[in-house]
C-alpha positions as CSV (number, residue, x, y, z in Angstrom):
1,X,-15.2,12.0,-19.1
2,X,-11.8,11.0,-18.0
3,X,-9.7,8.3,-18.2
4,X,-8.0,6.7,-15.5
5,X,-6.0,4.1,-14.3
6,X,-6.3,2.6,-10.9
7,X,-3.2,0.3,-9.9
8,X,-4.4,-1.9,-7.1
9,X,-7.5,-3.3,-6.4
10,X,-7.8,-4.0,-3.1
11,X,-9.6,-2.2,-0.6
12,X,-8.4,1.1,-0.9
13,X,-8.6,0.7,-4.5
14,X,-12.3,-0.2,-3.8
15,X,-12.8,2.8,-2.2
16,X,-11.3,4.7,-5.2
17,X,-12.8,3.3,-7.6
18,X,-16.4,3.8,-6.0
19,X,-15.8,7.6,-5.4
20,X,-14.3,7.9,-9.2
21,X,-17.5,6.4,-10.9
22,X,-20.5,8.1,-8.9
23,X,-19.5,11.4,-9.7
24,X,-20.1,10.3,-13.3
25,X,-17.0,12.5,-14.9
26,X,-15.1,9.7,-15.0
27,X,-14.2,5.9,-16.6
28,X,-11.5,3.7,-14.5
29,X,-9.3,1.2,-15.6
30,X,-8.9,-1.5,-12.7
31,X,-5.7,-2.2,-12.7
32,X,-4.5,-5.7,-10.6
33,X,-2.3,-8.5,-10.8
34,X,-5.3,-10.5,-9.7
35,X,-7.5,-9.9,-12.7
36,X,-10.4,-11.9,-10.7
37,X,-10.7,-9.5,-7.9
38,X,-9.9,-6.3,-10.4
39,X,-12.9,-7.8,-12.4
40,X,-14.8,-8.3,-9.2
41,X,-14.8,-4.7,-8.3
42,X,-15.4,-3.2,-11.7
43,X,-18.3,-5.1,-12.1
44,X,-20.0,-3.4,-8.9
45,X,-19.6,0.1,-10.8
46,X,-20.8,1.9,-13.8
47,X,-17.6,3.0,-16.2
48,X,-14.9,0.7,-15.1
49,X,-13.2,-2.1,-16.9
50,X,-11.1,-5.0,-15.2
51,X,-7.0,-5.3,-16.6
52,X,-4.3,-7.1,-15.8
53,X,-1.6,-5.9,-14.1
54,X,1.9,-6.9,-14.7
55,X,4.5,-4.1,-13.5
56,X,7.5,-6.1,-14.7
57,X,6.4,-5.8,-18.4
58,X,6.9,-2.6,-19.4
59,X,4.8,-2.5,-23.0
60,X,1.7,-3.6,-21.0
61,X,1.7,-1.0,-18.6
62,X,2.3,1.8,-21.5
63,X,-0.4,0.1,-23.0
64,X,-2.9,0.0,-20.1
65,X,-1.6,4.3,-19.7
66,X,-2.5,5.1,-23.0
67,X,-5.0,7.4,-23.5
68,X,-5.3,8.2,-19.6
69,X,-5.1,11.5,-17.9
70,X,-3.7,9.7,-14.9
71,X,-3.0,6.7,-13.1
72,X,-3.4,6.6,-9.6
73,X,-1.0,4.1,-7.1
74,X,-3.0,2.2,-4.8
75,X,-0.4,-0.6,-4.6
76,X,2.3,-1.2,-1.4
77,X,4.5,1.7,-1.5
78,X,7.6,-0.6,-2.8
79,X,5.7,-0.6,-6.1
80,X,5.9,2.9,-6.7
81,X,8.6,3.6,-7.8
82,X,8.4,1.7,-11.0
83,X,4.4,3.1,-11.6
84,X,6.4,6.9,-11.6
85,X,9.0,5.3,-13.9
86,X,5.4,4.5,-16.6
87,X,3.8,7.5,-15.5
88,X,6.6,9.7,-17.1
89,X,7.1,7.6,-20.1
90,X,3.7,7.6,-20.7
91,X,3.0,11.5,-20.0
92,X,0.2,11.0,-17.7
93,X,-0.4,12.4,-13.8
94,X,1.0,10.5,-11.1
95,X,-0.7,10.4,-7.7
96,X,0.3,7.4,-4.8
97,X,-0.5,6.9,-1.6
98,X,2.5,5.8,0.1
99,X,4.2,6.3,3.2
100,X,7.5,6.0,2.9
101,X,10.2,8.5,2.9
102,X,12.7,6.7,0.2
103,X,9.8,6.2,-1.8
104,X,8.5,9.8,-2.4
105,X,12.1,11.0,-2.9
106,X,12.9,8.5,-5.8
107,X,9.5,9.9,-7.1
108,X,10.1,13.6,-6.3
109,X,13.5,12.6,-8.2
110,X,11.7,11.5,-11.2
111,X,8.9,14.4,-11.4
112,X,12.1,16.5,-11.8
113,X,11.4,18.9,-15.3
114,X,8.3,16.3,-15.6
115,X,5.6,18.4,-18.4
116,X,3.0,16.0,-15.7
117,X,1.7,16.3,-12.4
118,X,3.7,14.2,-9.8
119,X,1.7,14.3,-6.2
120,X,3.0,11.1,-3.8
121,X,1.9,11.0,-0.1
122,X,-2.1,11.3,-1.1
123,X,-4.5,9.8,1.3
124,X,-5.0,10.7,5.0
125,X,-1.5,10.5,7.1
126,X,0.4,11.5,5.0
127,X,-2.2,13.9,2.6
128,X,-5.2,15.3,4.1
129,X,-3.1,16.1,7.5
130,X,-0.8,18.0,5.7
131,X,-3.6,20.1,4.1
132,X,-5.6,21.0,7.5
133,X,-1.6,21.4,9.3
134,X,-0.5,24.3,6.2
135,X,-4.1,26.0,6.8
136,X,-3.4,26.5,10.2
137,X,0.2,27.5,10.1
138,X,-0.6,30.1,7.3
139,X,-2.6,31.5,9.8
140,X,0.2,32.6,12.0
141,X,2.7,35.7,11.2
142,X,5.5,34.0,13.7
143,X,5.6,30.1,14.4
144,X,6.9,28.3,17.4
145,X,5.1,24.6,17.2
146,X,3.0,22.7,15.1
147,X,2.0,19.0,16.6
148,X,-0.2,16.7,13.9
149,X,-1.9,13.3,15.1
150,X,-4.0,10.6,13.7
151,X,-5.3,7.5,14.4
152,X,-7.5,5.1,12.2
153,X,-9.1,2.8,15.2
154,X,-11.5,-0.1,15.9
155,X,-14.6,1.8,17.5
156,X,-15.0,-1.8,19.8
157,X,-11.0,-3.0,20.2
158,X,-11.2,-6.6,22.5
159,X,-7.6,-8.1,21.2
160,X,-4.8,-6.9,23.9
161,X,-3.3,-4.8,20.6
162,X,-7.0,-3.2,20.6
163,X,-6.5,-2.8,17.2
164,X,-7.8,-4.1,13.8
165,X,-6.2,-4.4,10.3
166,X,-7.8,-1.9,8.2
167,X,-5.3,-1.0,5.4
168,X,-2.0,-2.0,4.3
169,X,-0.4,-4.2,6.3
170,X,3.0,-3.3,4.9
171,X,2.5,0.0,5.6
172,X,1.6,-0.3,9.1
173,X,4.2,-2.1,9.9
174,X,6.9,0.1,8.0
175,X,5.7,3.1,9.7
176,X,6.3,1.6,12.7
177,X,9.8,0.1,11.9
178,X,11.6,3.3,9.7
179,X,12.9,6.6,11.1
180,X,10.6,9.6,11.6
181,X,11.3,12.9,10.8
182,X,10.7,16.3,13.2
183,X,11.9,19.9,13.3
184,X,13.1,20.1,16.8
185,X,14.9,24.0,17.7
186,X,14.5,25.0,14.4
187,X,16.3,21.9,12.1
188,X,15.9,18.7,10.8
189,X,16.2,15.5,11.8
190,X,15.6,11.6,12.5
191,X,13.9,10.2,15.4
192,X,13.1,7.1,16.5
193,X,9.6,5.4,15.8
194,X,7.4,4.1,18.9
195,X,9.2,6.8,20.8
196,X,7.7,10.1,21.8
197,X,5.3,8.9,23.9
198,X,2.1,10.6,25.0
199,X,-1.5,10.3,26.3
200,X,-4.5,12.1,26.3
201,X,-8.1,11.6,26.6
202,X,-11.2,12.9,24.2
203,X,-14.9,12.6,25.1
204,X,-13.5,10.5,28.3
205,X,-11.9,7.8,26.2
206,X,-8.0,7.4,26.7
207,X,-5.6,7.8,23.8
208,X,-1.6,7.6,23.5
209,X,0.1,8.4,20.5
210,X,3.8,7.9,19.4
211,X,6.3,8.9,16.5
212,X,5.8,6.6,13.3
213,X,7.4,7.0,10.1
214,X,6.2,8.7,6.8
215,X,2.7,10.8,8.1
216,X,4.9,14.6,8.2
217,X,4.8,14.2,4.2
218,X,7.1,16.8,3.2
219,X,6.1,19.6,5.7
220,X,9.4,19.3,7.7
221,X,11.1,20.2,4.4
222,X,8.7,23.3,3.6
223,X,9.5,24.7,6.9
224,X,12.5,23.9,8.2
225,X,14.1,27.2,10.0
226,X,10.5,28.6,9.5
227,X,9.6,26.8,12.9
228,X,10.8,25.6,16.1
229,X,8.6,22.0,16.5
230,X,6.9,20.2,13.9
231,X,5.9,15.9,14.4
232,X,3.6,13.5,13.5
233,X,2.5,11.0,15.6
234,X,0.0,8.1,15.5
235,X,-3.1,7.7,18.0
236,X,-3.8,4.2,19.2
237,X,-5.3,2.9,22.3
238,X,-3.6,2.6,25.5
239,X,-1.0,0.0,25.6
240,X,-0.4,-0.9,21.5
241,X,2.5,0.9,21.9
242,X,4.2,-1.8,24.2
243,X,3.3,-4.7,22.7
244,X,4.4,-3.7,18.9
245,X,8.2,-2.3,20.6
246,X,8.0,-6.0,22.6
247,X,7.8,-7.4,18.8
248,X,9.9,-5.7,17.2
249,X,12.9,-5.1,19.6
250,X,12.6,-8.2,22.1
251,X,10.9,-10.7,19.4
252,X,13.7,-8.7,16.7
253,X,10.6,-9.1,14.2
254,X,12.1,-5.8,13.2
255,X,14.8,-7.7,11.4
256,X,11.8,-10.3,9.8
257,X,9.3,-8.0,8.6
258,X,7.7,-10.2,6.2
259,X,7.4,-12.6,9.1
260,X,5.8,-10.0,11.1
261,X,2.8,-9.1,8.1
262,X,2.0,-13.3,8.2
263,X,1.2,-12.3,12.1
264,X,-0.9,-9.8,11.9
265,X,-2.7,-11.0,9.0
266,X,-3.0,-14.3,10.8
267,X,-3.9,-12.8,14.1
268,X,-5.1,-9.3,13.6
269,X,-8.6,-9.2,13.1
270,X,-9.8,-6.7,10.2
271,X,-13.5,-4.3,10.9
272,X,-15.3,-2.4,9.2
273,X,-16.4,-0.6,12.1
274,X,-13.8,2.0,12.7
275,X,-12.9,5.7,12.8
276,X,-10.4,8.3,11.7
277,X,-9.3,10.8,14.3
278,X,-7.4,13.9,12.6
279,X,-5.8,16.2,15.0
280,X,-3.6,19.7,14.6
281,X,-1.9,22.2,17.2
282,X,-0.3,25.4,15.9
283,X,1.2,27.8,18.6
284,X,2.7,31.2,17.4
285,X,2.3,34.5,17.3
286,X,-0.8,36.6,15.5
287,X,-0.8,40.7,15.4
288,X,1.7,40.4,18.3
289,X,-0.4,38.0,20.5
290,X,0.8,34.2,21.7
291,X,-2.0,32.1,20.0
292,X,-2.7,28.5,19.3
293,X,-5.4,27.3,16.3
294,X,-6.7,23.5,16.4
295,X,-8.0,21.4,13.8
296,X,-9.8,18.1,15.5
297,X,-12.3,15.7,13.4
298,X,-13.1,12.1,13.6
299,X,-14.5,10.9,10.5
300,X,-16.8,7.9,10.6
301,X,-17.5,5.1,8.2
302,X,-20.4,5.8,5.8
303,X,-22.5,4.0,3.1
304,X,-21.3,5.2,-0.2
305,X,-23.4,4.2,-3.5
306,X,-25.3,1.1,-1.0
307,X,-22.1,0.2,-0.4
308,X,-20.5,0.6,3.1
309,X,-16.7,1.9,3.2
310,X,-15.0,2.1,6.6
311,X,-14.0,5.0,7.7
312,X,-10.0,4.7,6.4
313,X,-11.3,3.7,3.0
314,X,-13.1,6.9,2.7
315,X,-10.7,9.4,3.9
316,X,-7.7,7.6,1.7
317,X,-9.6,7.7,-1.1
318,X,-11.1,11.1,-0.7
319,X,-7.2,12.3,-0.2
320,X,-6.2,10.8,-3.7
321,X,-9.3,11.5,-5.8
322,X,-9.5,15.2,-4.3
323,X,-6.5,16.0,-5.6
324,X,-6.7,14.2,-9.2
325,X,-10.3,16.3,-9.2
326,X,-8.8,19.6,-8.7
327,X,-6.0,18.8,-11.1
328,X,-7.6,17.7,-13.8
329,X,-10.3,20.8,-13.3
330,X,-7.4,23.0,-13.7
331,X,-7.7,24.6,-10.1
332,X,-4.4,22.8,-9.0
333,X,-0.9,23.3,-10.9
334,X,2.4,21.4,-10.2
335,X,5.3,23.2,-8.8
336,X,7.8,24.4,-11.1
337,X,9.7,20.8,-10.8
338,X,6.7,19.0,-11.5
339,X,5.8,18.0,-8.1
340,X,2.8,19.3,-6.2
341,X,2.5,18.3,-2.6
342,X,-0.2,17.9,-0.1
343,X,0.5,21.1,1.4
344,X,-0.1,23.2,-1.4
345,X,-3.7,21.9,-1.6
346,X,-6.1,25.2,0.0
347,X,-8.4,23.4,2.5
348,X,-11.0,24.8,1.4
349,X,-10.8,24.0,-1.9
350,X,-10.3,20.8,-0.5
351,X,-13.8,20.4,1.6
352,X,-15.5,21.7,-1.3
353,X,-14.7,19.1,-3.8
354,X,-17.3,16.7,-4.3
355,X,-14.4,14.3,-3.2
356,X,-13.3,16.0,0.2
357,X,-16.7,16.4,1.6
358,X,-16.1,13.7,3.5
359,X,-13.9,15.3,5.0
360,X,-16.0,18.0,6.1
361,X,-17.1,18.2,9.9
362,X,-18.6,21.8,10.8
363,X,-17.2,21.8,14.3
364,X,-14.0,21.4,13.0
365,X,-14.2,23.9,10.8
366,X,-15.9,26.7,12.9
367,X,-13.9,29.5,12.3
368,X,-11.3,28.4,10.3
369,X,-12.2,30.2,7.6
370,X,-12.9,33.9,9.2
């Protein structure tokens, strides 16, 4: 059985935690600054213990690391940093699920010549996308563009934002605030966030989608001058888009984020009715012929040991615990620096963890794999 230690116990770390102890291969350590709500969710599952959390104290932390085989982030991405810092002291795995681009880099910086496995950007967006996107550009013997979307969404929105909390608030609101990165003509570079607007419709229900911040992971890096287009962009609901830019440039809440999280936690309701909609393009060229392979899912919420997760909660914890699995198994090693990224994860290897198979959707995958 292995050890682990969770960091964050809200509803992601739930989620984690849950996955983690029905398999039965493995005790957690629930990790949170609030030891009543850590001991709260430990006591709903077999193998788990409730500790306190206290990231400023650095002998606790090595303490609470000590005899794991990894801890896994499930904190706001700002935390990070310093859970890499114990991670390496401590010689254990490392695997977060944040967003943000400075973050991963300080990380990447530390995983540098580390004798552990360092794997930020877990989860869905960025993570799992980044696993189905590499699949399908593998495919391909030339590239010309690869376009990756998703959207976790209310199934019923009624607020004018049609949209409901339903992870980190942080989060959300840095990926709409911070700089995106493409590939545009081949190289590179920054765009704005809310920009690159688009719509489109599925099953006769309207969509947009725009750039946001941190959901490429690190695929702009692995194929830069590989590729002429590579973006990410988020799918909401008709009109989102409008009302966040009229808060963050005309209300300058863009200069007040904390402000802006009392808001929407005020405002915003949460659900636990919601989906996941994963999307991938690839256009290029096969044996000589201009093709394009898709990749297009919606993962619904789902009862989970009598317990019902929503459908974010699943795929961001099945993007994290996948990965730990095939790790730990020995059927994933770290690149040479000691970082291992989403995109070296096979997608099938993936699905067929007991973790990913939530994941799977047999449309989706319909010859994929041929």
């Amino acid at each position: 059985m292995y050890t682990i230690c969770l960091f964050g116990a809200g509803k992601i770390g739930e989620a984690i935690t849950a996955l983690l102890s029905l398999s039965g291969r493995y005790y957690v350590r629930v990790c949170d600054q609030n030891i009543e709500r850590a001991q709260e969710i430990a006591s709903r599952w077999k193998n788990c213990e409730a500790c306190a959390l206290d990231l400023s104290d650095p002998s606790s932390c090595l303490s609470l690391l000590k005899g794991s085989s990894a801890v896994l982030s499930a904190l706001p991405y700002f935390c990070n940093v310093d859970v890499a810092q114990y991670a390496l002291k401590a010689r254990v795995h490392y695997f977060d699920l944040t967003e943000d681009v400075a973050t991963t880099r300080a990380v990447n910086e530390l995983a540098i010549g580390a004798p552990v496995c360092f794997m930020p950007q877990c989860g869905l967006a960025p993570g799992f996308i980044s696993i189905a996107a590499e699949h399908l550009l593998r495919l391909f013997d030339q590239l010309e563009s690869c376009k990756m979307r998703v959207g976790a969404l209310p199934i019923f929105p009624t607020n004018r934002l049609k949209y409901c909390l339903t992870w980190s608030t942080e989060g959300l609101i840095n990926e709409y605030c911070n700089p995106c990165e493409v590939i545009e003509q081949g190289k590179r570079h920054l765009v704005m966030p809310l920009e690159g607007y688009e719509t489109f419709s599925v099953d006769g229900t309207e969509y947009e989608a725009f750039n946001t911040s941190g959901g490429l992971g690190s695929l702009a890096e692995s194929y830069e001058g590989k590729i002429r287009a590579l973006d990410y962009k988020t799918i909401r609901y008709p009109g989102h888009r409008d009302l966040i830019s009229f808060l963050l440039s005309d209300l300058k809440f863009i200069n007040h984020r904390s402000d802006l999280k009392q808001v929407f936690e005020r405002s915003i309701p949460t659900t636990d009715q919601d989906k996941c909609m994963i999307f991938v393009e690839v256009k290029g060229l096969i044996d000589g012929r201009y093709m394009q392979k898709t990749y297009a899912s919606t993962v619904p919420s789902a009862v989970v040991g009598g317990k019902h997760f929503t459908a974010i909660q699943l795929t961001t914890a099945s993007g994290i615990c996948a990965p730990l699995d095939l790790v730990l198994q020995g059927k994933l090693t770290r690149r040479g620096e000691g970082i291992l990224r989403a995109e070296d994860v096979p997608l099938d290897m993936f699905l067929n963890n007991e973790f990913g198979v939530y994941y799977r959707d047999e449309r989706a995958l319909r010859g994929l794999f041929i």
